[in-house]
C-alpha positions in Angstrom: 28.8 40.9 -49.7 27.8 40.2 -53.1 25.1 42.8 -53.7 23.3 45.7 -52.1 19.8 48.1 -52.7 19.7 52.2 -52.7 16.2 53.4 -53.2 16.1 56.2 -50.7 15.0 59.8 -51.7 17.6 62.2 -52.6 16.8 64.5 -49.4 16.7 61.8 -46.9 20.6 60.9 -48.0 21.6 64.0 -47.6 20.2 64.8 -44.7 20.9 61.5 -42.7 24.8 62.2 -43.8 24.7 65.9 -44.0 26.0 66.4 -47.4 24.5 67.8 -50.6 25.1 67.5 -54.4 22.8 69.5 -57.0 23.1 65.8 -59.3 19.7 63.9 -59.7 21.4 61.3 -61.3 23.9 60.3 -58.6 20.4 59.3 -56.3 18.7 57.4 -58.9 17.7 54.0 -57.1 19.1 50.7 -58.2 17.7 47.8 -57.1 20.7 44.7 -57.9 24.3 47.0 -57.1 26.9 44.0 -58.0 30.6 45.1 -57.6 31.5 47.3 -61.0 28.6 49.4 -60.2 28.9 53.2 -59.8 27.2 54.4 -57.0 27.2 57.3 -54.3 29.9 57.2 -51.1 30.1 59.6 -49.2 33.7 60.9 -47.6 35.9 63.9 -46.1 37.8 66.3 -48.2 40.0 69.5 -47.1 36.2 71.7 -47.2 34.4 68.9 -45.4 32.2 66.0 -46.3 31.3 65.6 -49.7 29.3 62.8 -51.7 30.5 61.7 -55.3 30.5 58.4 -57.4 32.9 55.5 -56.8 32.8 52.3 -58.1 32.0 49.0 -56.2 35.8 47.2 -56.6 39.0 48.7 -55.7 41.3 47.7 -58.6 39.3 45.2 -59.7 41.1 42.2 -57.5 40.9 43.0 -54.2 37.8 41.8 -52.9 35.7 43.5 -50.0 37.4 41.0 -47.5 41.2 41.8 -48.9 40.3 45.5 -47.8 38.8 44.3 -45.0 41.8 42.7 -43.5 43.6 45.7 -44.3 41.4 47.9 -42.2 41.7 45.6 -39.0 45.3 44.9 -38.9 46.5 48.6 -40.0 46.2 52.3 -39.1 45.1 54.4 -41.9 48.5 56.5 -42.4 49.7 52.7 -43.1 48.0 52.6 -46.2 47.2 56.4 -47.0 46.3 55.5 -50.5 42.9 53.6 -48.8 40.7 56.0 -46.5 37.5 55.3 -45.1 34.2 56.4 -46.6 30.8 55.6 -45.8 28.1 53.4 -48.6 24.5 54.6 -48.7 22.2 52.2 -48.8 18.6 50.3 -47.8 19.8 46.9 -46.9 21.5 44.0 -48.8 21.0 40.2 -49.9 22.6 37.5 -48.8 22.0 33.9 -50.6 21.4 30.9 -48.4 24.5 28.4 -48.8 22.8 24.7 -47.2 20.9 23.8 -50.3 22.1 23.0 -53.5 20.3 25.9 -55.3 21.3 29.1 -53.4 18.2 30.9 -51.9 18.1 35.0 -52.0 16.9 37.0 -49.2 16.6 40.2 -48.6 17.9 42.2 -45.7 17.1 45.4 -44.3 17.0 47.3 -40.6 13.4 48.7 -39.5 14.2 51.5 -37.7 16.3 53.2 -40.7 15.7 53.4 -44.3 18.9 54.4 -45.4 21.9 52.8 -43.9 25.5 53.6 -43.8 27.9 50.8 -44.8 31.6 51.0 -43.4 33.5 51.6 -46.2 37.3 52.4 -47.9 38.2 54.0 -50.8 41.1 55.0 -53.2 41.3 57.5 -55.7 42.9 56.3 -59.2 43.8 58.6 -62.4 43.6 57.4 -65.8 46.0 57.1 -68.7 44.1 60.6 -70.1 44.2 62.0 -66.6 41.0 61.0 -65.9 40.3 60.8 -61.8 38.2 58.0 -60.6 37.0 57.0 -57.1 37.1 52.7 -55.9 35.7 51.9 -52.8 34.7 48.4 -51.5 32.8 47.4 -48.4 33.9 46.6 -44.9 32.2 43.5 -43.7 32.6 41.2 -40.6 31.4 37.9 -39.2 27.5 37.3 -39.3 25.6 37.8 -36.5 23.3 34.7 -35.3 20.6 35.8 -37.1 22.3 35.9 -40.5 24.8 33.0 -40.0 22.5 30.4 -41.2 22.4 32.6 -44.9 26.5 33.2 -45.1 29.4 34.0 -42.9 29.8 37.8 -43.2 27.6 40.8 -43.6 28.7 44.3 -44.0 29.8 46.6 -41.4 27.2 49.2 -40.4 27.5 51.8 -38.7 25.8 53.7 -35.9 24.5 57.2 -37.3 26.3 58.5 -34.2 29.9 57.3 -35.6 29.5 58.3 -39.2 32.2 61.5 -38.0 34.4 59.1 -36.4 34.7 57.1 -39.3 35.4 59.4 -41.7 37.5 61.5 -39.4 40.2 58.1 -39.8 39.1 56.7 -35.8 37.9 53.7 -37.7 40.4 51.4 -35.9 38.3 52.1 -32.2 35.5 51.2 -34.1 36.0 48.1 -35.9 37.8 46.6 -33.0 34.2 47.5 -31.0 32.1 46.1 -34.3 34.1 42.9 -34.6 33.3 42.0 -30.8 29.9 42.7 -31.2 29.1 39.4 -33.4 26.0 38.4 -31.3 24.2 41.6 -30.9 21.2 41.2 -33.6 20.1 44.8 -34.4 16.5 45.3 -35.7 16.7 43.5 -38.9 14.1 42.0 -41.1 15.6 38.9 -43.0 12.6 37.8 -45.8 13.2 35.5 -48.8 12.9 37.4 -52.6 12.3 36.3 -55.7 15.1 34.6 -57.9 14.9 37.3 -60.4 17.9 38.7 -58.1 20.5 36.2 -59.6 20.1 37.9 -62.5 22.3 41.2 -62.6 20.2 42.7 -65.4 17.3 42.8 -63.4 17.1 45.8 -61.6 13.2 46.8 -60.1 11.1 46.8 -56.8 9.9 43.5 -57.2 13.6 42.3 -55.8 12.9 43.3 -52.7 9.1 42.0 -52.1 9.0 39.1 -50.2 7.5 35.8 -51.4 6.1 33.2 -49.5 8.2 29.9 -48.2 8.0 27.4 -51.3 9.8 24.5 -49.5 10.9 23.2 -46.4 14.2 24.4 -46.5 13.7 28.0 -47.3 
């Protein structure tokens, strides 16, 4: 996944993941979140589920899909350093690949306006002792309705396995998400405008749809 949209009130976050943080700023929508980005995650500590900041990239090299092969193919207390986390979010863009100038398009699920992305993260410490939160995204293989636009989406979840996940019973769950590649969930799949290619450009004209302009949109 290459980028993602958060523009869901403060109060509908928290109550959709049962959390709370007094910080305005950590809800403040963002329209174009490319990897580098910090934004919210939410994940268990020792007193219970808390939401911070992480930022999109764990160590800046392994990609989304490195962690994601990590995830399938090992337990958690394999890699303890990696733990799951779930990414708040309104849906995501995927780029159409059969033309020779990519196409954006938005994506986005109608019966929820915040979704939960399956997610892992790592906690880092500075040279000056500084801690920092990573996370990157789980994703799997398109479903048929997104396969013509790329060959993987991100993972996301069912609000009634948000616990599981983040309890570490993510391994039931992506070996159930992974089978599931032709089950189309109530998505809406529109073309943007190309003002999304451009990381600086962050506003809710991204996400309004725009009429077919050709053939092969």
């Amino acid at each position: 996944m290459e980028r993602y949209v958060l523009h869901a009130a403060k109060t509908l976050i928290e109550d959709t993941f049962e959390v709370s943080s007094p910080s305005e700023v950590l809800f403040k929508h963002s329209f174009n979140i490319y990897p580098g980005s910090p934004m919210p995650i939410i994940y268990n500590e020792e007193q219970g589920r808390s939401i911070s900041t992480g930022i999109w990239g764990i160590n800046d090299s392994a990609s989304d899909e490195a962690i994601t092969e990590i995830a399938k193919s090992k337990l958690q207390s394999d890699h303890s350093e990696l733990k799951p986390c779930i990414i708040p979010a309104s849906g995501f863009y995927m780029w159409k690949q059969s033309v020779n100038d990519r196409l954006p398009f938005y994506v986005r699920m109608l019966s929820q306006e915040v979704l939960g992305f399956a997610g892992m993260y790592k906690v880092t410490e500075s040279s000056e002792g500084k801690t920092n939160i990573q996370f990157a995204v789980i994703t799997k293989a398109s479903n048929v309705l997104l396969q013509p636009l790329g060959p993987t989406m991100p993972l996301i979840l069912e609000p009634d396995h948000y616990s599981d996940w983040l309890e570490g019973q993510h391994q039931p769950l992506l070996t159930k998400f992974y089978k599931d590649t032709d089950l189309i969930p109530d998505l809406a799949v529109y073309r943007v405008p190309d003002l999304v290619n451009d990381p600086s450009e962050n506003s809710r004209a991204l996400i309004q749809a725009i009429p077919k302009r050709r053939d092969d949109d």
